[in-house]
C-alpha positions in Angstrom: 17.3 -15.9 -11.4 20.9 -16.1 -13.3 22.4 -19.0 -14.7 19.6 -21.2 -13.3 20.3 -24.2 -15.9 23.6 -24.7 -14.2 22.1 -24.9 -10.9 19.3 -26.9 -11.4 21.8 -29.5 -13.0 24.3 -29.2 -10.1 21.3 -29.9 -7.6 20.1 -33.1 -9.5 23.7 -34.7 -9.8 24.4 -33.8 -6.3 21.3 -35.5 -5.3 20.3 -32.7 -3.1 16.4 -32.9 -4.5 14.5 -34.4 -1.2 15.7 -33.3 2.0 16.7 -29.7 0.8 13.7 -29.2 -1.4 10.5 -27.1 -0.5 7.1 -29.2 -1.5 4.0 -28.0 -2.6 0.6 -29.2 -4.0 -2.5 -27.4 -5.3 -6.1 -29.4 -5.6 -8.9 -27.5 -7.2 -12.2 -29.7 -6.4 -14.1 -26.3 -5.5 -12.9 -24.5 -8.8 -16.5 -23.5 -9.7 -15.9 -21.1 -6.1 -12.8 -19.7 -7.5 -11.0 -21.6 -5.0 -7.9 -24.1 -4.2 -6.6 -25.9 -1.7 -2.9 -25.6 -0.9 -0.4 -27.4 0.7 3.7 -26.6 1.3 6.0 -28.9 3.7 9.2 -27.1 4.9 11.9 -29.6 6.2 15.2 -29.7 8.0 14.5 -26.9 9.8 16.8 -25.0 12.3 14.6 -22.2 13.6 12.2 -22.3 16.4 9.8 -19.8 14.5 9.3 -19.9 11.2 8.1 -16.6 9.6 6.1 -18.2 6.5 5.0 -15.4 4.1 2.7 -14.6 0.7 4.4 -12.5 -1.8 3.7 -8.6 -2.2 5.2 -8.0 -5.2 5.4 -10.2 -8.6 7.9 -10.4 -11.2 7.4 -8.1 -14.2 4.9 -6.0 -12.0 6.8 -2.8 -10.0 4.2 -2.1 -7.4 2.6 -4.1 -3.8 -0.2 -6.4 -4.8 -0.7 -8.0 -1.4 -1.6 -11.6 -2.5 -2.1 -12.6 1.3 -5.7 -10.8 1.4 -7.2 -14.0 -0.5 -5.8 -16.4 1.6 -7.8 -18.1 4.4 -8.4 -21.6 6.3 -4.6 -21.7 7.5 -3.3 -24.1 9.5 -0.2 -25.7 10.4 1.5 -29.3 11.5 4.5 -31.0 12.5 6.1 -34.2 10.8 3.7 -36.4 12.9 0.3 -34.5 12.5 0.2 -32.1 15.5 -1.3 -28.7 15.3 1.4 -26.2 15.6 1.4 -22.6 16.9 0.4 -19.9 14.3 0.9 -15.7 15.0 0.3 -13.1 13.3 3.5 -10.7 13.1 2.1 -8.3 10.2 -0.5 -9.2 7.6 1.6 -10.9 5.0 3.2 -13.1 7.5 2.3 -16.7 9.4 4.8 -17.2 12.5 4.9 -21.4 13.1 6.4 -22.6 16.2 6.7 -25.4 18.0 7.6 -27.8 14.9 9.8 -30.7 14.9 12.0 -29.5 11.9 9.0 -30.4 9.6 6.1 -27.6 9.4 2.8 -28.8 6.8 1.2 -25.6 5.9 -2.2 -25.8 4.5 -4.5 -23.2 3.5 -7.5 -22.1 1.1 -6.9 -19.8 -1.8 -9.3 -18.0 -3.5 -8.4 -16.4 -6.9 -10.4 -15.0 -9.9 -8.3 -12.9 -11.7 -6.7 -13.8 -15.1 -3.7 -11.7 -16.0 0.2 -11.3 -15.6 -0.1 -10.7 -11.8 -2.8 -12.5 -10.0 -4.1 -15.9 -10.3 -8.0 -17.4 -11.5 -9.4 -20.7 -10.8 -12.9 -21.8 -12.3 -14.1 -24.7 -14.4 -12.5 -23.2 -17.4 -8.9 -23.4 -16.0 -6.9 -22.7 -12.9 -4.6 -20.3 -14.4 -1.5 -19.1 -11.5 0.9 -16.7 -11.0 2.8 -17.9 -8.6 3.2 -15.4 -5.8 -0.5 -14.8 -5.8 -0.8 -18.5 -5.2 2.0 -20.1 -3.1 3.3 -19.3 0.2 7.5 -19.0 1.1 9.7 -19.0 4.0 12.2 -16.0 2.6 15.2 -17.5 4.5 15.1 -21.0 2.2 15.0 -19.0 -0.7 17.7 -21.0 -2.3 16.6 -24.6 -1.6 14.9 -26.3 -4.7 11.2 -26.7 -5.1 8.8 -29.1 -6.1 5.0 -28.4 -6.9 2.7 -31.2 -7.9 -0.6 -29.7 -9.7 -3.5 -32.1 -9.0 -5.1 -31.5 -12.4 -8.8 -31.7 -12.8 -9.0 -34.9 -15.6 -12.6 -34.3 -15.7 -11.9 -31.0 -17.2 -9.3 -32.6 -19.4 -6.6 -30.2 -17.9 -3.5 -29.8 -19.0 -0.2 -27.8 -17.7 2.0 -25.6 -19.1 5.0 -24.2 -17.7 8.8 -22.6 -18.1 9.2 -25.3 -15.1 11.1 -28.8 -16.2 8.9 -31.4 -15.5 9.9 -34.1 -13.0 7.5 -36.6 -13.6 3.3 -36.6 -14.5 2.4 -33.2 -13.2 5.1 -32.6 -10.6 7.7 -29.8 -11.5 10.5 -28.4 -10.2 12.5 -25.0 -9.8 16.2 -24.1 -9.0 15.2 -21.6 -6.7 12.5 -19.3 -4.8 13.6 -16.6 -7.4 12.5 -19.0 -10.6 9.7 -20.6 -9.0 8.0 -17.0 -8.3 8.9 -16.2 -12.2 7.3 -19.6 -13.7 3.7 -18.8 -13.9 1.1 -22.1 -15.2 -1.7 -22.3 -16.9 -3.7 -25.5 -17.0 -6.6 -26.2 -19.0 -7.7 -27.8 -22.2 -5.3 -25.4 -23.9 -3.8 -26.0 -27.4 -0.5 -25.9 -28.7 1.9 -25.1 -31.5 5.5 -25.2 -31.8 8.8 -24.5 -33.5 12.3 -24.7 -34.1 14.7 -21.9 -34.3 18.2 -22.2 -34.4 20.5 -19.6 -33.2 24.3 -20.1 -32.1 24.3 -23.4 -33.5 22.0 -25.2 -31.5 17.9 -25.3 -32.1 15.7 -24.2 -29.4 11.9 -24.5 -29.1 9.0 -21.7 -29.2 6.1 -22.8 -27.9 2.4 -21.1 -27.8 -0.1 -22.5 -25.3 -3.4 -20.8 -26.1 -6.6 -21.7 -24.1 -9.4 -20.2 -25.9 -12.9 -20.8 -27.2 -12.1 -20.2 -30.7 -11.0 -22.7 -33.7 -7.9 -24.2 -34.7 -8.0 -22.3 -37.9 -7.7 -19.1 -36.2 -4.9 -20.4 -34.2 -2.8 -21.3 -36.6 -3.5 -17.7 -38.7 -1.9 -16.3 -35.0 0.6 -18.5 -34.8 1.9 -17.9 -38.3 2.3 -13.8 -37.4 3.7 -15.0 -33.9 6.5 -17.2 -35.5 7.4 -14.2 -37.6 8.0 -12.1 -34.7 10.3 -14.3 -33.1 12.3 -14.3 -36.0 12.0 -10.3 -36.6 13.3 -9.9 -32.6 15.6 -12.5 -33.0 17.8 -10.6 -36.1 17.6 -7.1 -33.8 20.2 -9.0 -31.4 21.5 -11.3 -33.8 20.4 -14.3 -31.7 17.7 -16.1 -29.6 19.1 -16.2 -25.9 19.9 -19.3 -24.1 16.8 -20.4 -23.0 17.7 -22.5 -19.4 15.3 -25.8 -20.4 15.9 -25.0 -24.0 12.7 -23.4 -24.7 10.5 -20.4 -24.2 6.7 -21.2 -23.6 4.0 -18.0 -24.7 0.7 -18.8 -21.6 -2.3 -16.9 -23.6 -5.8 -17.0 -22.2 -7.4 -14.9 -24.6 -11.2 -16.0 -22.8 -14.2 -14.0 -21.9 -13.4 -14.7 -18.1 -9.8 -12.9 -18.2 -8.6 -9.1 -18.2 -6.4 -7.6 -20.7 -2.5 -7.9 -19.9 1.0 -9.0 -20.8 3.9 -10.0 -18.4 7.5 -11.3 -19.0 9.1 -14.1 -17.3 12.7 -15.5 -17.9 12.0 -18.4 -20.1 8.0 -17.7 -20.8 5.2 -14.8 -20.6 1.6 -14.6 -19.8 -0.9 -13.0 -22.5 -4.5 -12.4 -21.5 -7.7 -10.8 -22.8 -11.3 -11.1 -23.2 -11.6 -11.1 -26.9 -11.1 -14.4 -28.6 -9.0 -14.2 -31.8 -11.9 -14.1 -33.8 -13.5 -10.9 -32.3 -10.8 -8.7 -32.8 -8.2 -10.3 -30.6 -5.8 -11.4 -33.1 -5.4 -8.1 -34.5 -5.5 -6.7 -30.6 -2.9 -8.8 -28.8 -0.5 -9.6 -31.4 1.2 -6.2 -30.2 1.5 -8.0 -26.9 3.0 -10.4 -28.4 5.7 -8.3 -29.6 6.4 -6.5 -26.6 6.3 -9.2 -24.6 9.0 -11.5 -26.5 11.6 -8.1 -26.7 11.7 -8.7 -22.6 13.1 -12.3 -23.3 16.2 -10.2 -24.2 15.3 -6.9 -22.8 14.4 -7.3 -18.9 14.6 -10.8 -18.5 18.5 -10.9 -19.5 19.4 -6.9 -20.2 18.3 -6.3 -16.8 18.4 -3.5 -14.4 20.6 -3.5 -11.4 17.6 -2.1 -9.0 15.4 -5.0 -9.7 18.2 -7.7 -8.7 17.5 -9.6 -7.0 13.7 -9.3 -7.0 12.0 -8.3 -4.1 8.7 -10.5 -2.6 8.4 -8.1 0.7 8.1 -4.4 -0.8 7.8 -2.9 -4.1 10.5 -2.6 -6.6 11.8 0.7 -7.6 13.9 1.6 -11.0 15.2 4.3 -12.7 15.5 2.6 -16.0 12.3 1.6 -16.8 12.3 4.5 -19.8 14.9 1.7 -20.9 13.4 -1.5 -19.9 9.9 -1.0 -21.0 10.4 1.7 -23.3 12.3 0.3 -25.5 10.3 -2.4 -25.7 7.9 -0.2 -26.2 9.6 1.3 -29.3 10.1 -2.1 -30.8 6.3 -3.3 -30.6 5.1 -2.1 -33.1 8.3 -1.2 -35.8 8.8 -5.1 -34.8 5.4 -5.8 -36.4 5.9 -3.7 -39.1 8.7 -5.5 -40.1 7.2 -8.4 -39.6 4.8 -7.2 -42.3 2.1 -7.6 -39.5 1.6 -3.8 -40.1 1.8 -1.9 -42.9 4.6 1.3 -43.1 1.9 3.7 -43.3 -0.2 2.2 -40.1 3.1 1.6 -38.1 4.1 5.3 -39.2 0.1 7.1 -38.5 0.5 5.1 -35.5 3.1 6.9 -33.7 1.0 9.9 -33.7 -1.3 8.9 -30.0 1.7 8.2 -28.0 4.1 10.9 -29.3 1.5 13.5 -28.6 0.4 12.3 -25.2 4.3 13.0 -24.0 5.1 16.0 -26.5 2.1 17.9 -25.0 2.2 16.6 -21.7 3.3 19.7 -18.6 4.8 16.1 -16.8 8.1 16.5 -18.2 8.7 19.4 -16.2 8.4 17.8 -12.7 9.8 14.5 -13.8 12.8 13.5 -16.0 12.7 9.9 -17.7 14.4 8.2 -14.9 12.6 10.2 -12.2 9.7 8.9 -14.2 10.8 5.3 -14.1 10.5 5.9 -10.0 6.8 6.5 -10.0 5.7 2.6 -11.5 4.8 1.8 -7.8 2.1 3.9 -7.8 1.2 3.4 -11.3 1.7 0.0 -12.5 -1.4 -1.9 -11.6 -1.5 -0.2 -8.5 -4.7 1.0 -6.6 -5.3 4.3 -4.4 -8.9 6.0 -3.2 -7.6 9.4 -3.0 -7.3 12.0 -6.1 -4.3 12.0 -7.7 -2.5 14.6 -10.4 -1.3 12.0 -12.9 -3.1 14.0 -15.6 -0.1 16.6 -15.0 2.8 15.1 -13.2 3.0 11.8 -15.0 4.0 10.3 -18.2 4.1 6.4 -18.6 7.7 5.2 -18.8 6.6 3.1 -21.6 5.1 5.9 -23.9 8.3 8.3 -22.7 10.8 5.5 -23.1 9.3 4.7 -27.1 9.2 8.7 -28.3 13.2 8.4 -26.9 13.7 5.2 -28.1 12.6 6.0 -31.7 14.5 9.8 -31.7 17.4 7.7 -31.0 17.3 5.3 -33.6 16.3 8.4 -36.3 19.4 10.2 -34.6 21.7 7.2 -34.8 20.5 6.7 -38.6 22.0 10.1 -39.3 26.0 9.5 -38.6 24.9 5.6 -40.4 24.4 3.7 -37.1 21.4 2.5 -35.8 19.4 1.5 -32.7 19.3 -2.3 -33.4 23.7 -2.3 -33.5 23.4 -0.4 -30.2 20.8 -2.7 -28.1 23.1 -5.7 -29.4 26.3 -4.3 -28.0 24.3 -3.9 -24.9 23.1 -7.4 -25.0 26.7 -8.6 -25.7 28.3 -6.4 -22.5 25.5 -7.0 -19.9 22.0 -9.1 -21.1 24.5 -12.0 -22.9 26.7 -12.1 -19.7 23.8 -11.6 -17.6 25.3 -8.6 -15.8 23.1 -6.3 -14.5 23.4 -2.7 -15.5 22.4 1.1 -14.6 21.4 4.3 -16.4 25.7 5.1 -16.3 26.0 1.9 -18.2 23.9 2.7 -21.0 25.2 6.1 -20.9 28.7 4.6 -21.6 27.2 1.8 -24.0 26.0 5.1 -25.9 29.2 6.8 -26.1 31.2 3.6 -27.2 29.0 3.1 -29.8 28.3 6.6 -31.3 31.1 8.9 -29.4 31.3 11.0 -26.5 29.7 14.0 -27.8 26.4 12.6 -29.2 25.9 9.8 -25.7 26.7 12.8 -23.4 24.5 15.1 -25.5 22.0 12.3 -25.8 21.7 11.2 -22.1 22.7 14.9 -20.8 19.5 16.4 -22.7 16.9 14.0 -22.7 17.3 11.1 -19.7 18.9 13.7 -17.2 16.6 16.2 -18.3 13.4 16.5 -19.7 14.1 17.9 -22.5 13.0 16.7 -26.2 14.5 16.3 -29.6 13.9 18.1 -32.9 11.1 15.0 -34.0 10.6 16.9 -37.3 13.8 17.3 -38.8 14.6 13.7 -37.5 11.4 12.7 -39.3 12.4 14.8 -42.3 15.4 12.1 -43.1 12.7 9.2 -43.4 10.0 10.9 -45.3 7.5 11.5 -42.5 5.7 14.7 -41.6 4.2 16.1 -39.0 1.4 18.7 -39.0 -0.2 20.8 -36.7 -3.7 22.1 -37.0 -3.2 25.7 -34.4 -6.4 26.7 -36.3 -8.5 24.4 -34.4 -9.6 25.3 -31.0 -8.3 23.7 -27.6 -10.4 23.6 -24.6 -8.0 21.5 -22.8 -9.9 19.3 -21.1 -11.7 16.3 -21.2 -15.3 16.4 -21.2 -18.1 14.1 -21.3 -22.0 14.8 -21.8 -24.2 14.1 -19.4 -28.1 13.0 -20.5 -30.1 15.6 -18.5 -28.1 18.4 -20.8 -25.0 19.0 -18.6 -21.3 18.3 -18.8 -18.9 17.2 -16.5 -15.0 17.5 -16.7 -13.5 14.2 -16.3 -10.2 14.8 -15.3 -7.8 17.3 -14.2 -7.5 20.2 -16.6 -4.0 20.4 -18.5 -2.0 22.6 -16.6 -1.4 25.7 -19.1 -4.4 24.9 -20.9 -7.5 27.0 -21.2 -9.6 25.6 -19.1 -6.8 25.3 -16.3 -5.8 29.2 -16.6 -9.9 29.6 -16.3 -9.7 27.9 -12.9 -11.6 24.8 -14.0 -11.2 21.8 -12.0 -12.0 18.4 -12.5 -15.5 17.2 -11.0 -17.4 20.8 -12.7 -20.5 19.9 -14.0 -21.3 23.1 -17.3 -24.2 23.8 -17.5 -24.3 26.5 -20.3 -21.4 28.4 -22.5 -22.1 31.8 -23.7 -25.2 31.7 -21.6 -26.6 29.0 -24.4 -27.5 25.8 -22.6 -26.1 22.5 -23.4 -27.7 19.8 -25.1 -26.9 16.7 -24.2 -27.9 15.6 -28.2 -24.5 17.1 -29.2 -20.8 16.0 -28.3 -18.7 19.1 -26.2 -15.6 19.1 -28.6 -18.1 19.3 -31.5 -19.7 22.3 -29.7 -16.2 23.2 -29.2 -15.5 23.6 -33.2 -18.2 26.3 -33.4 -16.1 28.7 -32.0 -12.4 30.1 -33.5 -8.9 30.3 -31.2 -8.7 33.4 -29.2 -12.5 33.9 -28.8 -13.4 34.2 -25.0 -15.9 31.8 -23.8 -18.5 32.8 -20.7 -18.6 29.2 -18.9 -21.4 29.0 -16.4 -20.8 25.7 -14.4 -21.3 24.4 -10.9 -18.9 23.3 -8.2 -20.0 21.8 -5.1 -23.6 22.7 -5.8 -22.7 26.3 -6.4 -23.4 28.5 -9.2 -20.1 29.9 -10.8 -18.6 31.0 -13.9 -15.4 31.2 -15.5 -13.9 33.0 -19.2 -11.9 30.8 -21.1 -9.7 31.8 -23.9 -9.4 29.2 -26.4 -6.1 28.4 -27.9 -4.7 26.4 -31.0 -4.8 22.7 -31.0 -1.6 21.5 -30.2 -1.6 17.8 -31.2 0.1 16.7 -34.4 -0.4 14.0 -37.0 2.2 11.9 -38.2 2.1 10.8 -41.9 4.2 9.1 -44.5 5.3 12.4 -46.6 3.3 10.3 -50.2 0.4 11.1 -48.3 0.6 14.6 -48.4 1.4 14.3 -52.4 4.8 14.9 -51.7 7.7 12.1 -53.5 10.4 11.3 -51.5 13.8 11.1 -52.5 15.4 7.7 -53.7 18.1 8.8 -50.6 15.4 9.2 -48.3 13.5 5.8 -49.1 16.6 4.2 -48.6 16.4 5.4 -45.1 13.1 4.4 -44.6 13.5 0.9 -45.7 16.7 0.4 -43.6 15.1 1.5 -40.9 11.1 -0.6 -41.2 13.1 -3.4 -43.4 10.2 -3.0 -45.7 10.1 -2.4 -49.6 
């Protein structure tokens, strides 16, 4: 996907666009099924057999997705019309034979799924991700495409996409590689736009946003989005080089679609159900956030083990912590500064995720990067049989923001900060478009801050799993953290059940009470200190009756058998985050200087 604008400009003054260039077309008369019908000519071809494939993986996603399962009706023909062999190799793959050096592949797609990985097509709008919609023969990966979308002009659709346009509602691609990255929406979307200017030159932001709501709430949206641009923009310094000179946000944000958020090079798809005026302005404009960091972080700073990107098997990386977790840490301090957020909600709303890797027993099975490893089983990825995610796993992206945010407090402390070190790493790697591994940031680190804090940085908590001192790191910015150890822990979720039961939901926490009790996940309690339960009353508030260290009798049933179990209830360990004011405490005129350098808020 690198230095694509060059290419593309090389193949159109070569004249190279027609004999060299895959062609496709997609028709939706049968939208109301969920379904399209799809054609792709392959020319100039030197093989007798042609292996023509659907994708397994898509770009931004790290796990198999297996797009061919909703493909059907296939057929294939020659230059001249004739039927042509098909075979059936392996279930992602169509073997042609027989052509004449032209094969016309035709097929039926269905697709009902609106979010950054698979496609939807109904009468609201045929909204695609590409490798969930359009077959490719791997070896012509780098001829040029063309894809004609034959729009539904009753519907009054529209398209939108990072692709240039060649002419009415053809586009075209470099590459295989930027053709699987260029998802489309079309529909009866609307649109706002903007100017920024960056390295002397203006480039265009763009929001596409089919909805149901009213212009007025779309230009309240638009207003926060174009302050986020900005915001991300003066962490690097600079917008990057957009290939087409623009960068196009896709948002469906309609009761048909499923909440998600995925990065592409020059664009990124936004979904959810709620409309902006039910709560999805305030909901997704996080999304937002996270989503236009990748432009920079991902897209451009991008990891060596996802280039190139693979269509035929998953994807794995060991610097997702990185990649995503960054991002992660800039979501919401990007809002904040953005005045989105306010201090004290950016600041009270660190507390979920810092707790949910603080507390988790994950970190001693699995270091960040080791963590990064596990997205193809994780990220958006399905399995029918139990897993232990409860205890082995922590999400990159959660993992990645607590270490992204004690480095920025830890820079802040020798007068550097985590904004100067992501822009010299965008000036040696994302600006030059080099790809780069977990060494490289290590190195990045220690030219930046020194040898002894990037060794003692990467040697302590990416290498291993251990974890900073969060509260004298919080100390320097005014922020406290408190721990309640008088409230009692049961450690484990439970849910009540309406004929006066409860059932644990999930593993136990390894280490908690309930785990050291021999509790397991599926246990339905039936009574606790031989007093029934009442299915009137929530279990953590029964929970609260009781003080830390007393020793509950559990009765509960496994497998429709009658056991019981003594658990010793421990201290809450989860903290609260707070802005130190909150607590009646003044901060120091030193110490609110470090807070507003760091949020960029009075």
């Amino acid at each position: 996907m690198k230095k694509l604008l060059s290419l593309l400009f090389l193949i159109l003054l070569t004249g190279t666009l027609g004999a060299q260039t895959n062609t496709y077309s997609i028709s939706f008369e049968n939208a109301g099924h969920h379904e399209a019908e799809v054609k792709a000519t392959f020319q100039n071809l030197e093989q007798d057999t042609v292996g023509i494939r659907m994708s397994r993986t898509s770009p931004g996603r790290y796990a198999l997705h297996e797009f061919a399962k909703n493909v059907y009706n296939v057929s294939a023909t020659d230059s001249k019309g004739n039927l042509l062999n098909i075979t059936r190799p392996n279930p992602y793959q169509w073997n042609v034979s027989g052509h004449d050096g032209t094969i016309n592949m035709s097929y039926t797609l269905f697709a009902n799924r609106a979010d950054g990985t698979y496609s939807q097509i109904d009468e609201t709008h045929a909204h695609l991700n590409i490798p969930a919609t359009f077959m490719f023969v791997p070896e012509l990966s780098d001829r040029s495409i063309e894809v004609t979308y034959k729009v539904r002009e009753d519907l009054n659709w529209k398209v939108a996409t990072q692709m240039p346009k060649v002419s009415g509602n053809t586009y075209s691609a470099p590459n295989l590689q930027y053709f699987m990255d260029s998802p489309t929406e079309i529909s009866n979307y609307s649109l706002r736009e903007f100017e920024v200017a960056s390295n002397n030159k203006k480039q265009t932001i763009q929001f596409v946003l089919h909805h149901n709501g009213t212009e007025a709430d779309f230009d309240t949206y638009w207003e926060q989005v174009k302050k986020i641009v900005l915001a991300e923009k003066e962490v690097f310094g600079e917008l990057p080089n957009f290939d087409f000179g623009t960068y196009t946000f896709l948002a469906c944000y309609i009761p048909n679609a499923s909440g998600d958020g995925m990065e592409h090079r020059n664009s990124t798809i936004l979904t959810d159900r709620e409309g902006l005026a039910e709560g999805g302005m305030e909901g997704n404009i996080g999304t937002v956030s996270h989503e236009f960091f990748h432009a920079w972080n991902v897209e451009r700073i991008r990891p060596k083990s996802l280039e190139p990107f693979d269509f035929t098997e998953a994807n794995m990386s060991g610097e997702l912590w990185f990649a995503e977790g960054f991002t992660s840490y800039y979501t919401n301090l990007i809002l904040c500064r953005a005045g989105i957020i306010t201090p004290t909600g950016y600041i009270e709303g660190l507390t979920g995720t810092f707790n949910y890797v603080w507390n988790s027993p994950a970190r001693q099975f699995y270091n960040p990067i080791e963590m990064s490893y596990q997205a193809p089983f994780v990220d958006a990825a399905t399995s029918v049989d139990p897993v232990n995610r409860e205890n082995t796993f922590i999400s990159y992206y959660s993992y990645g923001s607590v270490l992204g945010l004690a480095l920025d407090l830890s820079l802040r402390q020798k007068n550097l900060n985590l904004d100067d070190y992501m822009k010299l790493v965008w000036e040696t790697y994302g600006k030059k478009e080099i790809p780069y591994t977990v060494e490289h940031l290590k190195n990045s680190l220690i030219q930046y801050a020194g040898k002894e804090f990037g060794n003692q940085f990467f040697d302590n908590y990416i290498y291993q799993g251990n974890m900073p001192d969060y509260n004298a790191l919080f100390t320097t910015m005014g922020v406290v953290m408190m721990q309640d150890e008088s409230r009692p822990y049961f450690g484990a979720t439970v849910s009540m059940k309406g004929n006066g039961t409860a059932v644990i939901d999930r593993n136990p926490t390894i280490g908690g009470p309930a785990y050291i009790a021999g509790l397991d996940y599926g246990d339905v309690i039936t009574a606790i200190n031989n007093m029934p339960m009442t299915k009137e009353q929530r279990f953590s508030d029964m929970i609260r009756q009781f003080k830390v260290g007393d020793v509950l009798q559990i009765s509960f049933q496994r497998h429709g058998t009658e056991k019981s179990a003594s658990v010793t209830l421990q201290g809450d360990p989860a903290y609260s985050i707070q802005l130190t004011e909150k607590q009646g405490q003044k901060p120091s005129k030193g110490v609110l200087a470090n807070r507003k350098a760091w949020l960029k808020t009075e």
